[in-house]
C-alpha positions as CSV (number, residue, x, y, z in Angstrom):
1,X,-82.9,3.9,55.1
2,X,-79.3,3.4,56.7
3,X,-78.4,1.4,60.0
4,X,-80.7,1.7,62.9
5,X,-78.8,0.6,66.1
6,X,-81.2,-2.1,67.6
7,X,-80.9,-1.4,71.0
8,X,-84.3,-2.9,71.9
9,X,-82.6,-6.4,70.9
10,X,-79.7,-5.4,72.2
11,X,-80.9,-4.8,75.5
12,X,-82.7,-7.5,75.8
13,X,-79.8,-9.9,75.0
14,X,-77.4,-8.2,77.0
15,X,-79.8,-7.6,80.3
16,X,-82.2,-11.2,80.2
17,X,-80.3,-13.6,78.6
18,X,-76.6,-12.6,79.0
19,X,-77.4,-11.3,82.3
20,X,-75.5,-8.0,82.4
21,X,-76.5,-6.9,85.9
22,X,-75.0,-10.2,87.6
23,X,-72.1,-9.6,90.4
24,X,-69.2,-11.6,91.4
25,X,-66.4,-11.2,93.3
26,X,-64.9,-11.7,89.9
27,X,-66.8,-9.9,87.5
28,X,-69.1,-6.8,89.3
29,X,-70.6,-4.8,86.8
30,X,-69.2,-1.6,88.6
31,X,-70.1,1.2,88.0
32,X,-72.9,0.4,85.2
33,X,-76.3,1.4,85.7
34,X,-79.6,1.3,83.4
35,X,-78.6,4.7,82.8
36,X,-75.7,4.7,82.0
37,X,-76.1,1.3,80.0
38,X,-78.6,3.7,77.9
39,X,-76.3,6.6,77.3
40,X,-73.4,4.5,76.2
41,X,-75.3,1.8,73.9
42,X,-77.2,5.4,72.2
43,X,-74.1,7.1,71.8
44,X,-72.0,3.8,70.3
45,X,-75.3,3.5,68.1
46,X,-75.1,7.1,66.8
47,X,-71.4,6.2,66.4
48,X,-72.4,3.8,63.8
49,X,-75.3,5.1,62.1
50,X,-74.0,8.5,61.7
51,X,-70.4,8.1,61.1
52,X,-69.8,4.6,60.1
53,X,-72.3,3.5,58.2
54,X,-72.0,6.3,55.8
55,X,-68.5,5.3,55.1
56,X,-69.4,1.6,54.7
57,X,-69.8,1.9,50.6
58,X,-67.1,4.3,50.5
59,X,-64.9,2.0,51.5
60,X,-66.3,-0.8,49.9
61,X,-65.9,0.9,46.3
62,X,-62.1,2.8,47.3
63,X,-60.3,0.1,48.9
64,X,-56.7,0.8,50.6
65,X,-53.8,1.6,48.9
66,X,-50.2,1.3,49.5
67,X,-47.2,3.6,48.1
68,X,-43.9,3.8,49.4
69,X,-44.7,0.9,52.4
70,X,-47.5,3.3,53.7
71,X,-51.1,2.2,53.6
72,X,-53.5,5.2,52.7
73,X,-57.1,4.2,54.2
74,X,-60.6,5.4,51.6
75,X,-61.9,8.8,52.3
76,X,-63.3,9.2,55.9
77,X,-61.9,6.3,57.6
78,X,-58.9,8.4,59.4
79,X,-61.1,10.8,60.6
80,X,-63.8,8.1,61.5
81,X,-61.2,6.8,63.8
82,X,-60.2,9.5,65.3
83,X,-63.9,10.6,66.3
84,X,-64.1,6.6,67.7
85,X,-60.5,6.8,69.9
86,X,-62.0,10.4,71.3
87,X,-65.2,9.1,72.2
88,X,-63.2,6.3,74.6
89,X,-65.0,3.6,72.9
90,X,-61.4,1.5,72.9
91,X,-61.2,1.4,76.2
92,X,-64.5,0.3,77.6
93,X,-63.5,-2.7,79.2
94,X,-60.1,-1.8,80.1
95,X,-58.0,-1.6,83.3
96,X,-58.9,2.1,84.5
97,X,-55.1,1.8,85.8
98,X,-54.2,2.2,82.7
99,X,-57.3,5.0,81.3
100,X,-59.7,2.5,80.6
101,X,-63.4,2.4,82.1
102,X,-63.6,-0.8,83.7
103,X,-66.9,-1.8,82.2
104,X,-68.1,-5.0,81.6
105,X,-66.1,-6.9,78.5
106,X,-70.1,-7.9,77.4
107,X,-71.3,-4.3,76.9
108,X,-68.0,-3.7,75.0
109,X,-69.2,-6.9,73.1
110,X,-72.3,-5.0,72.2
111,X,-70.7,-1.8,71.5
112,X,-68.5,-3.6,68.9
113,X,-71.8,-5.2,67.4
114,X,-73.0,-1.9,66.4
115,X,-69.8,-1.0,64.9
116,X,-69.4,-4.2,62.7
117,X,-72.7,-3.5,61.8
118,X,-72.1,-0.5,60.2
119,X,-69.1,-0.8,58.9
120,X,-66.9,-4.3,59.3
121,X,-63.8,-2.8,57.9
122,X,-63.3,-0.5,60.0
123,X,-64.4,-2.4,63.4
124,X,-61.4,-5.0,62.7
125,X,-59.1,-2.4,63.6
126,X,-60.6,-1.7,67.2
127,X,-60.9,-5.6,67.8
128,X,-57.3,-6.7,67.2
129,X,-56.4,-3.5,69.5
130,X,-58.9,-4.6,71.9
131,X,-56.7,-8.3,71.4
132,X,-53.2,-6.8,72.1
133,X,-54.7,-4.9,75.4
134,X,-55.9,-8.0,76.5
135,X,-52.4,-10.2,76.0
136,X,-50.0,-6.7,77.4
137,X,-52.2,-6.7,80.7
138,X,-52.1,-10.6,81.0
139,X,-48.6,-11.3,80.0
140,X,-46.6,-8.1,79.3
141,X,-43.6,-6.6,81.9
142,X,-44.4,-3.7,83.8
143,X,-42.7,-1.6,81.6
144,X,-44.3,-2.9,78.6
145,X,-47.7,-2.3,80.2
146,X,-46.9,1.1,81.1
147,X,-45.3,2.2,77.8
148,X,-48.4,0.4,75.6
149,X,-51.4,0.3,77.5
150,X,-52.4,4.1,78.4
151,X,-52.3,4.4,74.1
152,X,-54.3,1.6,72.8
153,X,-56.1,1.9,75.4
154,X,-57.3,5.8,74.5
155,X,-57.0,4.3,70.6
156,X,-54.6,6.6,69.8
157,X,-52.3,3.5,69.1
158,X,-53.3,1.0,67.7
159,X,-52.4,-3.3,67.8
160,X,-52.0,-6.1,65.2
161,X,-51.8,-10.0,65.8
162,X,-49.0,-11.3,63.5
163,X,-49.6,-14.9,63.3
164,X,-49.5,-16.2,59.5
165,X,-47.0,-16.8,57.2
166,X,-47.1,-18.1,53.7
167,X,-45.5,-21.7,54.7
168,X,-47.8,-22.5,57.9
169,X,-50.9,-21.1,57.4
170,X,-52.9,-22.1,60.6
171,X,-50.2,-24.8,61.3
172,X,-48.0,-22.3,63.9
173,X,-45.9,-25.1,64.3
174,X,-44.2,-24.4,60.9
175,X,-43.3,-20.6,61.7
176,X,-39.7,-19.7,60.7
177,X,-39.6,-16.0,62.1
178,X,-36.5,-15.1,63.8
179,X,-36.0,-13.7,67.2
180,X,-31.9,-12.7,67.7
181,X,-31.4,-11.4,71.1
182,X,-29.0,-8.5,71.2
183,X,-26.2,-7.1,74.3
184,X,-29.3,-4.6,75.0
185,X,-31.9,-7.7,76.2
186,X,-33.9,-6.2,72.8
187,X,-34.4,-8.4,69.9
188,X,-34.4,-8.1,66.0
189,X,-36.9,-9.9,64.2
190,X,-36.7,-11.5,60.8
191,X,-39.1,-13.2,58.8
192,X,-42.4,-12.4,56.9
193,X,-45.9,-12.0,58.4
194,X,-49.3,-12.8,56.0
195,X,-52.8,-11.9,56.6
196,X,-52.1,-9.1,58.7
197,X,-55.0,-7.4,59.2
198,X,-54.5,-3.2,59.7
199,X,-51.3,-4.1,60.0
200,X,-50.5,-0.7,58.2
201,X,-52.7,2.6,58.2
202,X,-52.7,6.3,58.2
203,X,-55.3,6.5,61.0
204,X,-53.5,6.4,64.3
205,X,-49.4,7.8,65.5
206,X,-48.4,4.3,65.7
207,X,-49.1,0.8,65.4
208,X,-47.8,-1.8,68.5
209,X,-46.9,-5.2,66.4
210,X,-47.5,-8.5,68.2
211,X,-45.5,-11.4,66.5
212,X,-44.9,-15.0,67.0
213,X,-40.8,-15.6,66.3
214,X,-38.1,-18.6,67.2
215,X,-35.3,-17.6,69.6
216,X,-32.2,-19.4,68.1
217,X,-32.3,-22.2,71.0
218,X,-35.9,-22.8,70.6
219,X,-37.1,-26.2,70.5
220,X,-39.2,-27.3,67.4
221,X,-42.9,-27.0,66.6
222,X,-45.1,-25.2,68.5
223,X,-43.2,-25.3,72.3
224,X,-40.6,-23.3,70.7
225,X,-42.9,-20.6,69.7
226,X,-42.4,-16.6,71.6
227,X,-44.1,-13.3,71.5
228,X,-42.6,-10.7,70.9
229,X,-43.9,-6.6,70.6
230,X,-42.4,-4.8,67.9
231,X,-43.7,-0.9,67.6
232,X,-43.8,0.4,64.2
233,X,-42.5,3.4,65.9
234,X,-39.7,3.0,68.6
235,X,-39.6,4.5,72.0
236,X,-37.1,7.0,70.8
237,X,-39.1,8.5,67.6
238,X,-37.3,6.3,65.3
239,X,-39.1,4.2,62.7
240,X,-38.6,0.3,63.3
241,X,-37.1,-1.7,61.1
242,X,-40.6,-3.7,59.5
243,X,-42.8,-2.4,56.9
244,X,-45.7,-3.5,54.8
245,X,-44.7,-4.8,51.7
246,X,-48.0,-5.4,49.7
247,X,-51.8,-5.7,50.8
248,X,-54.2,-8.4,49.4
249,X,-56.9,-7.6,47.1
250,X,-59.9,-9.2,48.6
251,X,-63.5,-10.7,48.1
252,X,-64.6,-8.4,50.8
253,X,-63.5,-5.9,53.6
254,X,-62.0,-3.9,50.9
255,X,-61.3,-1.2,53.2
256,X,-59.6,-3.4,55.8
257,X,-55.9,-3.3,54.8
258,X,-54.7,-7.1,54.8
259,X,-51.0,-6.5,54.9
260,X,-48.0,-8.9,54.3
261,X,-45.5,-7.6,56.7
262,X,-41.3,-7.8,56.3
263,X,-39.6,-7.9,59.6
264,X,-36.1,-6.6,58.6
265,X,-34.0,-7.0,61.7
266,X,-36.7,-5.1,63.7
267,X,-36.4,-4.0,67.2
268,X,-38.5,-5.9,69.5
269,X,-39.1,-6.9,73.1
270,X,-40.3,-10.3,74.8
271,X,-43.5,-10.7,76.1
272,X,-43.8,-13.0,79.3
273,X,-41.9,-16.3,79.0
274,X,-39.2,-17.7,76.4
275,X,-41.1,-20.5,74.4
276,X,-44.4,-19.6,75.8
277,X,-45.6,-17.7,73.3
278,X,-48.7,-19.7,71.5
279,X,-49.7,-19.7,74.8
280,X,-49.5,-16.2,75.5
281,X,-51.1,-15.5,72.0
282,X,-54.2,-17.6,72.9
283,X,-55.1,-14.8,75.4
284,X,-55.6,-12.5,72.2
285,X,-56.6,-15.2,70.2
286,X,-59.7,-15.7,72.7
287,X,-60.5,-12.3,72.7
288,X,-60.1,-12.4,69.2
289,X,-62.9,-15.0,68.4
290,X,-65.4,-13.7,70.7
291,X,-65.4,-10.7,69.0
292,X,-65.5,-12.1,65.2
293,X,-68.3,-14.1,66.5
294,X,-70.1,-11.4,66.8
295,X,-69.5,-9.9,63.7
296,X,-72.0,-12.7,62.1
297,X,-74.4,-11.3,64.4
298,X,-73.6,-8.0,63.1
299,X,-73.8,-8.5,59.7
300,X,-77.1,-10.6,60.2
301,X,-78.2,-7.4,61.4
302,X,-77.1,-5.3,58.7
303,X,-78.1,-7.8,56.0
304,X,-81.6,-7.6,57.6
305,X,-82.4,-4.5,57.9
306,X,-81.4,-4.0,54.4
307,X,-83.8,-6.5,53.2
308,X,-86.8,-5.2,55.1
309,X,-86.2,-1.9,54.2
310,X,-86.1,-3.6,50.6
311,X,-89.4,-5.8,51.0
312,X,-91.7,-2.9,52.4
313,X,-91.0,-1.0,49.7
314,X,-90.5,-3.4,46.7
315,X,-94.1,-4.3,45.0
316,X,-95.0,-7.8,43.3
317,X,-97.5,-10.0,43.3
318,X,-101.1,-10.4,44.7
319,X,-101.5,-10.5,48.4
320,X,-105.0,-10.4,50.2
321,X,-106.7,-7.0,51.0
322,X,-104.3,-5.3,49.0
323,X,-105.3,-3.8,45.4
324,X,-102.9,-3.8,42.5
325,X,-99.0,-5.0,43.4
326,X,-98.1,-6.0,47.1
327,X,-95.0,-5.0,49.2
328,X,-93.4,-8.6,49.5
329,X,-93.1,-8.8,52.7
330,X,-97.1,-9.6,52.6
331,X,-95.7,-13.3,51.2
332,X,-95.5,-15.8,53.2
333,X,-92.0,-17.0,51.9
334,X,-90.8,-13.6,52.5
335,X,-91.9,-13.5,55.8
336,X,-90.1,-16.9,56.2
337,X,-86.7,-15.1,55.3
338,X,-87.3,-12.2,57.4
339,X,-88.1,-14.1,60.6
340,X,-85.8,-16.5,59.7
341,X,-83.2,-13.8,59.7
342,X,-84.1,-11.5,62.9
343,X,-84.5,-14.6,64.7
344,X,-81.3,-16.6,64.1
345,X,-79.7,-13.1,64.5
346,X,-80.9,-12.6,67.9
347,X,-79.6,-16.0,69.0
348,X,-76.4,-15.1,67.4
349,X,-76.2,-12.3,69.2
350,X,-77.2,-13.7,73.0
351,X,-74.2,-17.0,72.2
352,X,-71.5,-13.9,72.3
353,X,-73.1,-12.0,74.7
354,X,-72.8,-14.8,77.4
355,X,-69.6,-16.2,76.3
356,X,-68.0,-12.7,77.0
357,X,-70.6,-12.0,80.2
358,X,-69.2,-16.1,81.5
359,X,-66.1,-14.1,81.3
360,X,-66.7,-11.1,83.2
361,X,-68.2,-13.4,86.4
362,X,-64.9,-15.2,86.5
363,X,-66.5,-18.4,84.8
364,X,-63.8,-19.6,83.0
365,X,-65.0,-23.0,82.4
366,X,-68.6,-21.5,80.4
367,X,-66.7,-18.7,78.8
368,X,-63.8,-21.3,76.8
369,X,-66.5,-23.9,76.4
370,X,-69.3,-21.2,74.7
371,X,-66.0,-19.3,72.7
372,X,-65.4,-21.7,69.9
373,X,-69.5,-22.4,69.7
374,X,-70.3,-18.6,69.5
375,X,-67.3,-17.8,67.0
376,X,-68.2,-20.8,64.4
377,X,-72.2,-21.0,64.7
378,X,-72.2,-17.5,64.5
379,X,-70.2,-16.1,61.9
380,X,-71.9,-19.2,59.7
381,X,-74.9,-17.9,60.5
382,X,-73.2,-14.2,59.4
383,X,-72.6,-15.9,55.9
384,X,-76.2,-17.6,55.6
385,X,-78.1,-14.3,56.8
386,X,-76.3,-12.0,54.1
387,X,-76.9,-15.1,51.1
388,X,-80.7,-14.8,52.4
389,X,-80.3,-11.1,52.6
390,X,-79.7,-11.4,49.0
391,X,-82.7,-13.7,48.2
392,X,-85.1,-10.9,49.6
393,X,-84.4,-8.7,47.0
394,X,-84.0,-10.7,44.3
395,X,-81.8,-10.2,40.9
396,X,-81.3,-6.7,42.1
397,X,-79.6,-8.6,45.2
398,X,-76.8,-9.3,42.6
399,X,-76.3,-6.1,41.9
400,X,-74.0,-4.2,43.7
401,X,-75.6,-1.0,43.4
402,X,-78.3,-2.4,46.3
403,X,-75.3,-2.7,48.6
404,X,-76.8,-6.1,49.5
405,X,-73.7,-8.1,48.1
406,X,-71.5,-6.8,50.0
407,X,-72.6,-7.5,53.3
408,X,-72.2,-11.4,51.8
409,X,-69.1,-10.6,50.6
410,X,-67.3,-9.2,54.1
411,X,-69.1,-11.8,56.1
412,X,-67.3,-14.6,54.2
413,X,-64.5,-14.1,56.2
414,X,-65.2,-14.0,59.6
415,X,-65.6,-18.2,59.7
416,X,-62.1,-18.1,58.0
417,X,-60.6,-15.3,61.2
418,X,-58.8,-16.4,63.8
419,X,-58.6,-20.1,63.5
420,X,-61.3,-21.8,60.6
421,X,-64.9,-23.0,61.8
422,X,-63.5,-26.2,61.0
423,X,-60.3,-25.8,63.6
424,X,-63.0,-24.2,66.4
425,X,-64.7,-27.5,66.0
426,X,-62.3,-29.5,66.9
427,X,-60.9,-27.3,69.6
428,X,-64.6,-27.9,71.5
429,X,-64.1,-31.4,71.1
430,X,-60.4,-31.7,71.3
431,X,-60.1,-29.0,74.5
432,X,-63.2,-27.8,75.8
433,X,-64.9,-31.0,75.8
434,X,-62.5,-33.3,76.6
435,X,-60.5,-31.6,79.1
436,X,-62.5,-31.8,81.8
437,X,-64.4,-35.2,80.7
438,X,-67.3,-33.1,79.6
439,X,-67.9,-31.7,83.1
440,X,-68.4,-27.6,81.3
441,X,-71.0,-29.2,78.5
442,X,-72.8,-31.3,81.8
443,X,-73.3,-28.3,83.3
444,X,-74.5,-26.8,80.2
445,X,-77.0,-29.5,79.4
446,X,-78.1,-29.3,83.4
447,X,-79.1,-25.6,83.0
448,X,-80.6,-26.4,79.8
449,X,-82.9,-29.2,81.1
450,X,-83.8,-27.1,84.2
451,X,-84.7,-23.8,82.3
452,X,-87.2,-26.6,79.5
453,X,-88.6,-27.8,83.0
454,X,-89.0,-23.9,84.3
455,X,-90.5,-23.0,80.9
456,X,-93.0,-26.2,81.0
457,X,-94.1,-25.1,84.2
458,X,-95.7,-21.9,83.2
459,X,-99.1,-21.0,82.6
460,X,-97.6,-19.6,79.4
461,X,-99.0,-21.7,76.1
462,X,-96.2,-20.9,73.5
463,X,-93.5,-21.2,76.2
464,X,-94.9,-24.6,77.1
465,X,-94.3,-26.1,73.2
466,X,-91.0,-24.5,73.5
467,X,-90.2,-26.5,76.1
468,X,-90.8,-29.4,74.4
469,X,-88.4,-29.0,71.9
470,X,-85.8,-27.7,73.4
471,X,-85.8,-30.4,75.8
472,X,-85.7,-32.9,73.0
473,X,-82.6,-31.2,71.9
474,X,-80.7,-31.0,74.9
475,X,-81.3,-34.6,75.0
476,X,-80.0,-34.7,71.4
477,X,-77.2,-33.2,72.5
478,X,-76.5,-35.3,75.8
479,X,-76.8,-38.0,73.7
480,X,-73.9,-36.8,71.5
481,X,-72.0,-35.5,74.3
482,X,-71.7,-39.5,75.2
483,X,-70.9,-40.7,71.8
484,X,-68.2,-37.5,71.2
485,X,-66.5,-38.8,74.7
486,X,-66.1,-41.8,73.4
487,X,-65.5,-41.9,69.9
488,X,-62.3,-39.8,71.2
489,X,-61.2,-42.9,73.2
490,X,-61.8,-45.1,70.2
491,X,-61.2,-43.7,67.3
492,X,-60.4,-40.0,66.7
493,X,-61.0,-40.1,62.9
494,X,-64.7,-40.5,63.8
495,X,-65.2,-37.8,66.4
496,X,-63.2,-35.5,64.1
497,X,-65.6,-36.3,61.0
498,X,-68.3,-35.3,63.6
499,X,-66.8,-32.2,65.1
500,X,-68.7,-29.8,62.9
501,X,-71.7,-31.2,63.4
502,X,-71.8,-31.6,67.4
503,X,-70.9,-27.6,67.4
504,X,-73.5,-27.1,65.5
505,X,-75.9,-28.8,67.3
506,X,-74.2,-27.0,70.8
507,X,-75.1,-23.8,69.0
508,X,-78.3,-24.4,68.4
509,X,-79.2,-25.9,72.3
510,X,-77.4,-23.2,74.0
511,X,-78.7,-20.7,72.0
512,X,-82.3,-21.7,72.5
513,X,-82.1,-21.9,76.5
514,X,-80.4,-18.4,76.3
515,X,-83.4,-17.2,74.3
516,X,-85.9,-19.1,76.3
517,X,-83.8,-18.3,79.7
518,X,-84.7,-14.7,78.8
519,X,-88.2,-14.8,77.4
520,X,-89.2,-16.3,81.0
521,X,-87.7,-13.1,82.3
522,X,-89.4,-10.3,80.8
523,X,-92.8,-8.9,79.0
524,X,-91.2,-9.1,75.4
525,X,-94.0,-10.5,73.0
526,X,-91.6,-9.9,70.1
527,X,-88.9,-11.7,71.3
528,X,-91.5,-14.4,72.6
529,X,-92.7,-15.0,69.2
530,X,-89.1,-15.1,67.7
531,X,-88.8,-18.1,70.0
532,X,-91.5,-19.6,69.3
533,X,-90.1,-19.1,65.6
534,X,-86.3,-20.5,66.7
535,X,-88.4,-23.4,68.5
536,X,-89.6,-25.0,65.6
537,X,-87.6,-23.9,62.8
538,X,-83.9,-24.8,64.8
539,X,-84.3,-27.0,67.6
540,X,-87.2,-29.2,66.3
541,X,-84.8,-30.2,63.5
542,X,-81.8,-30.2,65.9
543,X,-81.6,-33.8,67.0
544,X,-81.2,-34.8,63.5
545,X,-78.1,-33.6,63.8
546,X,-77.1,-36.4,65.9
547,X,-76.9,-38.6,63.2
548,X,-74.4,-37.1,60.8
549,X,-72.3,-36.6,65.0
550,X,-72.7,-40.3,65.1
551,X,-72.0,-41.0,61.0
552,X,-68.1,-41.0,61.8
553,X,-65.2,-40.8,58.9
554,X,-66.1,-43.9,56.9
555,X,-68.4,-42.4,54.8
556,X,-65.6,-39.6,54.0
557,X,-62.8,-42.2,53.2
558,X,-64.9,-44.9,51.6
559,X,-62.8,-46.3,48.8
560,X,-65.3,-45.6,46.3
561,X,-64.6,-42.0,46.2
562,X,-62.1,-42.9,43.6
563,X,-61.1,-38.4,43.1
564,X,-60.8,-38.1,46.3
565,X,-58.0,-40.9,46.5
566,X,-54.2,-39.8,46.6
């Protein structure tokens, strides 16, 4: 069997523990209704199942290829996007001043879930367009908006984030791009651009290039950074002056073109303010990460579905009132892998959902303190679910005839996108937590200690052990909180050797008064017994996490590590 959409799950993260149907003068859900939630989470899935996930091996086994600085995409994918841009899935979210549909940014979340699912090549494309939307209706002129928005938002442009370059990496600091102003008030950019991701393609008229450059007066280091928009094809039907110059050859996404890009003197136009750019960029970096976060709840789905397809059918072994060989999934350990995997999606799943949903109800303070924890615990999770994925069916996991591989080989880069796991964990530390003096995770461990007090109250048995534990991990967590706070003060070495650790254990807290937030809510015996599962398989180990928060850096730079001394 192919990709099944799971709207059930969907639904149910999106409408009990995301909250959907919540109003604010900030964020109304308009003009969405049950019904029309329905028709457009259907259609998105057919979208996937029917035309994407077809093209997902296709892709996989034809790659990209580039000739003459043009990037030909594998059989399918052109007309693939063209069948997504006419369907107005770009611009669910959007401005409707500029064609969009004005729908929640969460049910575009889920939308996008369904596409990774099927086929995470090609949903990188939409996501980065989804980015540069997002940074031209926060910081773009009116002119800009007006020329660029009305075509990514229809998808019949599409956008690119040009960040990297082979010098800096993730350190944007070190970029070297130039930005020359010229008598017109354009500028020509030079300099090269890494890691581009379909940053050239034959599937849409033209491309709209965001990029990080210097003016010539900038000060050094990241406060002399500027955006810039740079159209592969100029207002006037010319061809700018920036091409693709090679594309990587990759573990996975093989049908993602990762471009390095040449800037050759290229036309371009400032966006918002001179020196302002990182900051600009964040707006489409914030976008950006909410969105790969979901992709490891994506691929958790994809990876699982493939597996019990695989374990239903796959006989071995002796399993009680059976005669002859078993389907495996009648073994216990199995079973342990399947559960394992539906329910760590699900929680995946419900972390993205209500960072973007904190968004649309004007919650700043939850949406930038749950973005880094749903993009790092959740594209991990990606990675683990598609290595377990494999385990389920065995040697012929290995093989890549199964197609099981490569869900573990795409997923291993989402916790690489868009700023490392590693640099998200320090970010919730460094800037969510810290900002504020921990007011946004207080809040967080408030709610999380009334829903465990809410869920202990019920006549409901199961939902009263789950209560236990995930009140002993939000305690866990407060207790971390403290020590994060102040190892900050004290030593920063020490709260950074932590970092990873603490987001980990946010990840698993939040998540599990999501799940149990929307398991109070509703008749869902399913998603009551994956609780029940997450309950004692997540948070009951949770608080052990507290000690490698507390461990600090010794153990990292102890002197005895003699290979690790330089």
């Amino acid at each position: 069997m192919g990709y099944r959409a799971p709207i059930k799950d969907i639904r149910f993260a999106l409408e009990q523990c995301a909250e959907v149907w919540a109003t604010s003068e900030n964020g109304p859900a308009g003009e969405l209704d049950p019904e029309l939630l329905t028709a457009i989470l259907e259609g998105a899935g057919a979208l996937a199942s029917e035309t994407l996930a077809p093209l997902n091996r296709v892709g996989d086994a034809a790659g990209v290829a580039l000739q003459d600085a043009e990037v030909k995409t594998p059989p399918g994918f052109a007309d693939a996007y063209r069948a997504f841009a006419e369907g107005g899935w770009q611009g669910l979210a959007a401005d409707p001043a500029h064609g969009g549909q004005g729908l929640p940014r969460v049910l575009a979340l889920a939308v996008m879930e369904m596409i990774t699912s099927a086929n995470m090549s090609f949903g990188l494309c939409p996501i980065l367009t989804l980015g540069a939307i997002e940074a031209l209706e926060a910081h773009g002129s009116d002119a800009q908006r007006a020329l660029y928005l009305p075509k990514l938002v229809s998808g019949e442009w599409t956008g690119t984030m040009n960040l990297t370059e082979p010098q800096a990496g993730s350190d944007l600091a070190a970029l070297t791009t130039r930005a020359e102003p010229s008598v017109d008030g354009t500028y020509r950019l030079t300099g090269q651009k890494i890691f581009i991701t379909w940053g050239e393609h034959d599937a849409a008229a033209n491309i709209v290039h965001l990029v990080l450059a210097r003016l010539p007066d900038a000060p050094a280091g990241s406060a002399g950074i500027s955006l810039f928009v740079a159209p592969k094809i100029l207002p006037d039907g010319g061809r700018n002056a920036l091409r693709c110059i090679g594309v990587e050859e990759k573990l996975g996404i093989h049908a993602s073109p990762t471009c390095t890009m040449a800037f050759e003197g290229a036309t371009a136009w400032l966006v918002g303010e001179p020196n302002r750019g990182l900051a600009h960029m964040f707006t489409m970096m914030n976008s950006a990460r909410v969105n790969i976060g979901v992709q490891g709840a994506a691929i958790g789905e994809a990876a699982y579905q493939k597996a019990l397809d695989y374990a239903k059918e796959r006989r071995q072994g002796r399993a009680e009132g059976v005669s002859g060989s078993a389907p495996i999934i009648l073994h216990p350990d199995i079973r342990r892998i399947l559960v394992t995997m539906k329910a760590k999606t699900q929680a995946a799943r419900v972390l993205c959902y209500a960072a973007a949903a904190a968004a649309d109800r004007g919650d700043a303070a939850r949406a930038d303190l749950l973005t880094p924890i749903a993009k790092a615990w959740s594209t991990d999770w990606g990675v683990e679910a598609a290595s377990l994925g494999l385990q389920v069916h065995g040697g012929m996991g290995f093989i890549e005839e199964t197609g099981a591989a490569q869900f573990y080989r795409d997923a291993r880069i989402a916790p690489i996108y868009e700023g490392t796991n590693g640099i998200q964990a320090i970010d919730l530390i460094g800037r969510k937590l810290s900002a504020d003096g921990g007011a946004a995770m207080g809040a967080l461990i408030a709610e999380t200690r009334a829903i465990a007090a809410e869920a202990q109250a019920t006549e409901r048995t199961s939902l009263g052990r789950v209560a236990v534990r995930l009140a002993t991990a939000c305690e866990a967590l407060s207790e971390a909180t403290a020590h994060m706070l102040a190892a900050q003060k004290k030593d920063r070495k020490d709260a950074l050797a932590g970092a990873n650790a603490y987001l980990k254990l946010a990840g698993d807290v939040a998540a599990g008064m999501l799940l149990t937030k929307g398991v109070m809510g509703a008749d869902e015996p399913e998603q009551e017994a994956l609780l029940c599962f997450y309950a004692e398989t997540v948070l009951a180990p949770a608080p052990g996490l507290v000690h490698e928060v507390r461990a600090g850096a010794g153990p990292l730079f102890d002197d005895a590590l003699i290979d690790l001394a330089i």
